[in-house]
C-alpha positions in Angstrom: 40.6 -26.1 124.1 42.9 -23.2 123.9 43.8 -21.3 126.5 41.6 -18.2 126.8 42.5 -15.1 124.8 42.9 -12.2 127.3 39.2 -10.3 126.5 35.5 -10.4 127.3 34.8 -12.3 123.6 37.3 -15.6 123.9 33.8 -17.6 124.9 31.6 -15.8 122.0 30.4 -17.8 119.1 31.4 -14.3 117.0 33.3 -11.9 118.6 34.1 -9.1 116.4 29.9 -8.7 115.9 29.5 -9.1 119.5 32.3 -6.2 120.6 30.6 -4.1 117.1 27.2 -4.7 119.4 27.7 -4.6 123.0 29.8 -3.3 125.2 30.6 -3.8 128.7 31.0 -1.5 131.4 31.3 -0.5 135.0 28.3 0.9 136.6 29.9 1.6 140.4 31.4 -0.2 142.8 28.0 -2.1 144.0 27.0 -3.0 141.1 29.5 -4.0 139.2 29.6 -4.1 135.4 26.9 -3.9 133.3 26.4 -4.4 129.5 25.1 -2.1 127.2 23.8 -1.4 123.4 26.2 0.0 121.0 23.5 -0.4 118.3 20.1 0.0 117.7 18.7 -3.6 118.5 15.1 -4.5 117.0 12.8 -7.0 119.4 13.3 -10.4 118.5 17.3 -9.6 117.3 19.8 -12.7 118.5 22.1 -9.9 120.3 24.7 -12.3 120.7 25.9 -16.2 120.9 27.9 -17.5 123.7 29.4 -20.4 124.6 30.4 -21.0 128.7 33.7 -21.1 129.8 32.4 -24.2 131.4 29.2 -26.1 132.2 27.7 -29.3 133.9 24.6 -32.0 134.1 23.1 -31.4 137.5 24.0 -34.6 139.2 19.8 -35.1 140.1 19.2 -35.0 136.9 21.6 -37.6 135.7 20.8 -40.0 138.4 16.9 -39.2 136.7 17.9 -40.5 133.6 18.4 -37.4 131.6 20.9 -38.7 129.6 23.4 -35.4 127.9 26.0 -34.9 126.5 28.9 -34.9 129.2 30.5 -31.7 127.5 27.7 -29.7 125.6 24.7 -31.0 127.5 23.0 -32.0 124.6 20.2 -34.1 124.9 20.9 -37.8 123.8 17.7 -39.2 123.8 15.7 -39.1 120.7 12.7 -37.4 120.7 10.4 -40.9 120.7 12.7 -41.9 123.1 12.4 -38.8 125.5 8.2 -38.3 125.0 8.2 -42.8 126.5 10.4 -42.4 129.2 8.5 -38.9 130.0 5.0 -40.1 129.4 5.4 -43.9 130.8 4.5 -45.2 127.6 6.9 -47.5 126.2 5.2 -48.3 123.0 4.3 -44.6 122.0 5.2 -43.6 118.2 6.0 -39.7 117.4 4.6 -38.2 114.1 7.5 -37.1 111.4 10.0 -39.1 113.4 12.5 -37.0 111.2 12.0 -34.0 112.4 14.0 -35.6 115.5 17.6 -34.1 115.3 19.4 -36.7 117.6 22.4 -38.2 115.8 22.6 -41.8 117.7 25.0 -42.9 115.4 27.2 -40.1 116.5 27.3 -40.7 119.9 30.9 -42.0 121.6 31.4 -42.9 124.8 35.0 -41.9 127.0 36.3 -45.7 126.6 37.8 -45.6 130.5 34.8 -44.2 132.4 31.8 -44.6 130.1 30.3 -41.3 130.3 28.1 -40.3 126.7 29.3 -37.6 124.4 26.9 -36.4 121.5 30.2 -36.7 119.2 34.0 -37.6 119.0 34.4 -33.7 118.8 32.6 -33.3 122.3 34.5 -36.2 123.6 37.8 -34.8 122.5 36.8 -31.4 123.9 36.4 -32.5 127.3 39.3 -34.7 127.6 41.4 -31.5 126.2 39.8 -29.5 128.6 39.2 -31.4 131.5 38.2 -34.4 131.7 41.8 -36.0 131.9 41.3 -35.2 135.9 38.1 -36.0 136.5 37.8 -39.4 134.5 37.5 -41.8 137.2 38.2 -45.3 134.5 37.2 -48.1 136.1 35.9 -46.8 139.2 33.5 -44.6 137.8 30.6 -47.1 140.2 32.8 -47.3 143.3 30.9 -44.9 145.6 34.8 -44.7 147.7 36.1 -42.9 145.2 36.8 -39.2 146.2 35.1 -37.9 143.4 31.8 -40.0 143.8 32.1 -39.5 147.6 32.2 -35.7 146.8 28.9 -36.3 144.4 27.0 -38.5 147.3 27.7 -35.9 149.8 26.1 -33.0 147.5 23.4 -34.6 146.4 22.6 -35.4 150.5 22.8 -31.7 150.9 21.2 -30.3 147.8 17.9 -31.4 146.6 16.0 -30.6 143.4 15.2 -28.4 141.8 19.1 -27.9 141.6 20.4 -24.2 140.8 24.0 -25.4 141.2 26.5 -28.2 141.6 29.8 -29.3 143.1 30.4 -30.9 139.9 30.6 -27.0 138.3 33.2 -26.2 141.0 35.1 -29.7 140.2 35.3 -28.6 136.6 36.7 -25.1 137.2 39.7 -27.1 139.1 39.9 -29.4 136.8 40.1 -27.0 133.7 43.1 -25.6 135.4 44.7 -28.5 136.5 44.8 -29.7 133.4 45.6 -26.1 131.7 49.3 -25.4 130.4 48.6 -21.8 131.6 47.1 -22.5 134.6 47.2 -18.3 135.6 45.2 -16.9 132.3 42.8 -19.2 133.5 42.3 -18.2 136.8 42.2 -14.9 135.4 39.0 -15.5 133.6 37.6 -17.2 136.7 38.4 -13.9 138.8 36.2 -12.0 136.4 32.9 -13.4 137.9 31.5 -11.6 141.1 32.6 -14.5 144.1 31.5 -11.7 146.6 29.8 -14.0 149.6 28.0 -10.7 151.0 27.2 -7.1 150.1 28.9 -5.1 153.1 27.3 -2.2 152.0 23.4 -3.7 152.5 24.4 -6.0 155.3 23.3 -9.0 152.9 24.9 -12.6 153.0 24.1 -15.5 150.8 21.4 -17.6 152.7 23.6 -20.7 151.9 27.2 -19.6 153.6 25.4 -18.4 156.9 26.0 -20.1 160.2 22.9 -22.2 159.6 24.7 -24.0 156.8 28.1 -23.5 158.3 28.4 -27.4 159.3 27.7 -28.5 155.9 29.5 -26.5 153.9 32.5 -27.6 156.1 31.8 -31.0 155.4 31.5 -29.9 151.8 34.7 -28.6 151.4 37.0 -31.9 153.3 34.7 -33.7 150.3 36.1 -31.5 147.7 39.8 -31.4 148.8 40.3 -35.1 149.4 39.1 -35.2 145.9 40.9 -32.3 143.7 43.3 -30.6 146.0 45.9 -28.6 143.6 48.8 -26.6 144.8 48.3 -24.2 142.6 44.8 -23.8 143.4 45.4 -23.4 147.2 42.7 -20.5 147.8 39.8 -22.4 146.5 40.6 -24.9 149.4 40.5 -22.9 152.3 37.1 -22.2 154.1 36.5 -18.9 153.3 38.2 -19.6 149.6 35.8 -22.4 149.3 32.8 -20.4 150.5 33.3 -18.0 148.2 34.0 -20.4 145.4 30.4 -21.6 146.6 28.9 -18.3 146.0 30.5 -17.9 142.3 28.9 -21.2 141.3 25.4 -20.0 143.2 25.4 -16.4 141.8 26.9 -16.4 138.7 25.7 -19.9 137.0 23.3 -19.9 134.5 20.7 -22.3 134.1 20.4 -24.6 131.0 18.0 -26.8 129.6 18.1 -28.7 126.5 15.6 -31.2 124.8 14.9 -33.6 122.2 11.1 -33.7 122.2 10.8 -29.9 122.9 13.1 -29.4 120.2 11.0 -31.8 117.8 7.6 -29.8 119.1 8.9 -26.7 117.8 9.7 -28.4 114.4 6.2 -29.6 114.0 5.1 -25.8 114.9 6.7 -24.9 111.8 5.4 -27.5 109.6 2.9 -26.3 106.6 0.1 -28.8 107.1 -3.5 -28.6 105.8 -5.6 -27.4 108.6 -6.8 -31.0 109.4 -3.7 -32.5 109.6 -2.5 -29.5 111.8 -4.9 -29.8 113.9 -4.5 -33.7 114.4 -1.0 -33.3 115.7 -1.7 -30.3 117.2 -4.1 -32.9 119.7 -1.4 -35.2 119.4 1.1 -33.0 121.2 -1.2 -31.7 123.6 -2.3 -34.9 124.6 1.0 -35.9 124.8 1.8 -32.9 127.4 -1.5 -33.9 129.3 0.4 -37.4 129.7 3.6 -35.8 130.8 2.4 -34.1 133.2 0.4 -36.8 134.6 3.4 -39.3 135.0 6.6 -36.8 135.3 5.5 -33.2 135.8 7.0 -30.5 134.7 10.9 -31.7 135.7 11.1 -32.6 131.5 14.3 -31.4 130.6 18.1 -32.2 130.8 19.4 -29.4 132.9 22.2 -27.7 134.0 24.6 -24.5 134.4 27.0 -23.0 132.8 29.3 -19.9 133.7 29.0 -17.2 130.7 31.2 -14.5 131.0 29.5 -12.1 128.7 25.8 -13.0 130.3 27.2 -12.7 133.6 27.5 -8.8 132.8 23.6 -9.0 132.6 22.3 -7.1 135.1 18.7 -7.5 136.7 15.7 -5.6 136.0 12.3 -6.9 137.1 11.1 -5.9 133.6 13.9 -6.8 131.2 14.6 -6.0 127.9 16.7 -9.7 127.2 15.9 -13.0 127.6 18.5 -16.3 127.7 17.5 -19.9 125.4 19.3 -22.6 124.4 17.4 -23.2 120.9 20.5 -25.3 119.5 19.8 -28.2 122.4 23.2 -27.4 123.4 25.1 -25.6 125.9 25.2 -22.3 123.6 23.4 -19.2 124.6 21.4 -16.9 122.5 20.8 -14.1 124.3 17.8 -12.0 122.2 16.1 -8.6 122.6 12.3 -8.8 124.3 12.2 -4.9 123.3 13.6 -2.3 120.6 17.0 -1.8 122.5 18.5 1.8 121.9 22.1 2.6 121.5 23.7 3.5 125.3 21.0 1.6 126.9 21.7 -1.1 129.7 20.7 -4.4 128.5 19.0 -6.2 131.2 17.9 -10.1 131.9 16.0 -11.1 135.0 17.5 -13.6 137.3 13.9 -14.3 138.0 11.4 -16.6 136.1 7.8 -15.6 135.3 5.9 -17.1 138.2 8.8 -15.1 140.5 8.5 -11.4 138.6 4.6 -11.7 139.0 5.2 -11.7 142.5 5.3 -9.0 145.2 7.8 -6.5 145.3 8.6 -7.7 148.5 8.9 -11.5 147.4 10.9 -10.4 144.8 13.6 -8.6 146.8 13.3 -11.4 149.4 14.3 -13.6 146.4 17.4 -11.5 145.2 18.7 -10.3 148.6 19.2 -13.9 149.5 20.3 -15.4 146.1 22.1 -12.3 144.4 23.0 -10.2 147.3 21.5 -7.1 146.1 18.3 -4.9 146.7 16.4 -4.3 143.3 15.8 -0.6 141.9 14.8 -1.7 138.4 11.7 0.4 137.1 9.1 -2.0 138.1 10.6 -2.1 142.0 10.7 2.3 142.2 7.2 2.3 140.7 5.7 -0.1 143.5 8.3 1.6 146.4 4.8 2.5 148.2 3.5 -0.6 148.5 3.3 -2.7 151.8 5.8 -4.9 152.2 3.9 -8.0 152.3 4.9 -11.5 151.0 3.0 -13.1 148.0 -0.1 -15.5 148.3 1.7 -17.8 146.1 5.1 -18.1 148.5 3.3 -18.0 151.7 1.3 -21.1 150.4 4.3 -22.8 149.9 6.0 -21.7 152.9 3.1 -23.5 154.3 3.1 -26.6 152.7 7.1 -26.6 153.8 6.6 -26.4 157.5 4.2 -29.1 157.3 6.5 -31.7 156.1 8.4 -30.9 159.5 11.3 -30.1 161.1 13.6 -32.3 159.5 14.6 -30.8 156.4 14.7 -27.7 158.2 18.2 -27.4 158.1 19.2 -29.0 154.4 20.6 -27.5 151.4 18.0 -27.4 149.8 18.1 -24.2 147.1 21.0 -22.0 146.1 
């Protein structure tokens, strides 16, 4: 890959309809940038396509045998494939098995470590990118390498469900180490908020607090003895590190991609006779039914990216954008939940749906300790009056936690 043209756009699928769209712009100095309509945008509207500056396979959910694409994230198991392994049913047969998009025959593998690309262009992506310093050849299983001891220590620390990973961090080195302009790269990387508190509302980041202080230390010996560069010297110092952390943690965006979801949504737009629609339709709910039972609801190759033009999202609690991933790639569609006027802010929520239904309360708890700021979105000024009181559903599993004991306590256990 290039190295990055010097404006918001160099990331976006389109960029001349994007900048003819949106616009970015700073709010104040807490917080921060925002991104706004230039155009009237209709519900349903793709406002814009973006590709990361650079993204990663949670390390739990490769060891679980969600087998991506090492660059795009794209999920390599066929559909029939995915619904077995899901389901535990190794000789279940998928309906209109060519509805699957998988390319198996396109698949390559990096021929000194082994690790699976969706397609030579992939493979050739990464390695121009960064994969050159992180290909670990024939050691890829020797857990004394630097890099797998780095991986080990992480995934002692960070239990699922992951919303971050060292391996995010190990590519942002990486991609400069490898870079022939190593400073326009670190350039881009200083455009996403690193802040590891808000002074201003005496908030830190619940992981880089004293409580986590011995980890994170340990963290960071991990990640130098692994990918130390001179050029790079600040993201190697404690408080460079910590606030390399909080990048990764605040600015990642999660990404999910899937074969069999991918093939269900096919099947939704098959024209069937009404019988035959409603056979598969049983067929795929029985199928979820089985999921569910065997795997639960962890059914989908995951992991983040860092988007520069999402990043300029803010929060509302009742937003008018939503993030997918509809290519089963690592691109972003970011589309319109509401008519969108010109000069309006476009908002996502860093929340999911279970979260926003929550108490005002929960929900500030939430973003104080993850994003670092106090919520004044609509929804949050309209229930300012209400009691300050914590939602049945998180005190139930605040519950459940303590009764699994003191022990895990003090682990890293969500960013």
């Amino acid at each position: 890959m290039a190295a990055p043209r010097d404006d918001m756009f160099s990331h976006c699928v389109d960029p001349g309809e994007v900048s003819r769209r949106v616009q970015v712009r700073v709010i104040d100095q807490i917080k921060g940038k925002g991104l706004f309509a230039r155009t009237s945008i209709q519900k349903g509207d793709t406002i814009f396509v973006e590709r990361p500056v650079v993204s990663s396979q949670f390390l739990w959910n490769a060891l679980y045998k969600y087998e991506a694409c090492e660059y795009c994230l794209r999920a390599l198991e066929s559909a029939e494939e995915n619904a077995r392994r899901l389901s535990g049913k190794p000789g279940l047969s998928l309906p209109y098995p060519e509805l699957c998009r998988v390319q198996a025959d396109r698949h390559q593998a990096c021929p000194q470590c082994q690790v699976m690309y969706c397609s030579s262009e992939c493979r050739q992506a990464a390695a121009d990118q960064y994969h050159r310093v992180l290909c670990l050849g024939p050691s890829h299983e020797d857990p004394d390498h630097p890099i797998n001891k780095l991986k080990d220590a992480w995934r002692s620390m960070h239990y699922p469900p992951e919303t971050s990973s060292i391996t995010l961090m190990a590519r942002m080195v990486a991609v400069v180490k490898q870079a022939k302009d190593k400073g326009q790269w670190q350039k881009l990387f200083s455009q996403f908020c690193s802040r590891t508190a808000n002074e201003e509302e005496e908030i830190a980041h619940k992981l880089l607090g004293e409580k986590f202080r011995g980890q994170l230390s340990l963290l960071q010996g991990f990640f130098t003895a692994a990918l130390h560069d001179d050029h790079l010297n600040r993201w190697f110092t404690p408080e460079g590190f910590r606030s390399l952390f909080s990048l990764v943690g605040t600015n990642g965006q999660g990404i999910g991609t899937s074969s069999l979801s991918q093939w269900v949504h096919a099947c939704d737009a098959l024209q069937l006779p009404v019988q035959q629609r409603e056979q598969l339709d049983s067929f795929i709910d029985q199928l979820y039914k089985d999921i569910e039972k065997e795997t639960g609801d962890f059914l989908n190759c995951e992991g983040s990216g860092l988007f520069l033009l999402q990043s300029s999202c803010n929060h509302s609690c009742m937003p008018n954008a939503e993030a997918a991933f509809p290519d089963n790639n690592f691109l972003l569609h970011l589309s319109a939940l509401s008519d969108v006027q010109p000069g309006e802010e476009i908002c996502i929520s860093y929340l999911d749906c279970c979260q926003r239904d929550r108490s005002r309360h929960s929900r500030h708890k939430s973003l104080r300790e993850n994003y670092l700021f106090v919520c004044s979105c609509p929804k949050c000024t309209s229930q300012a009056d209400e009691a300050d009181v914590t939602s049945d559903e998180e005190e139930e599993g605040e519950a459940e936690g303590e009764t699994e004991g003191d022990e895990m306590e003090d682990e890293m256990t969500d960013v």
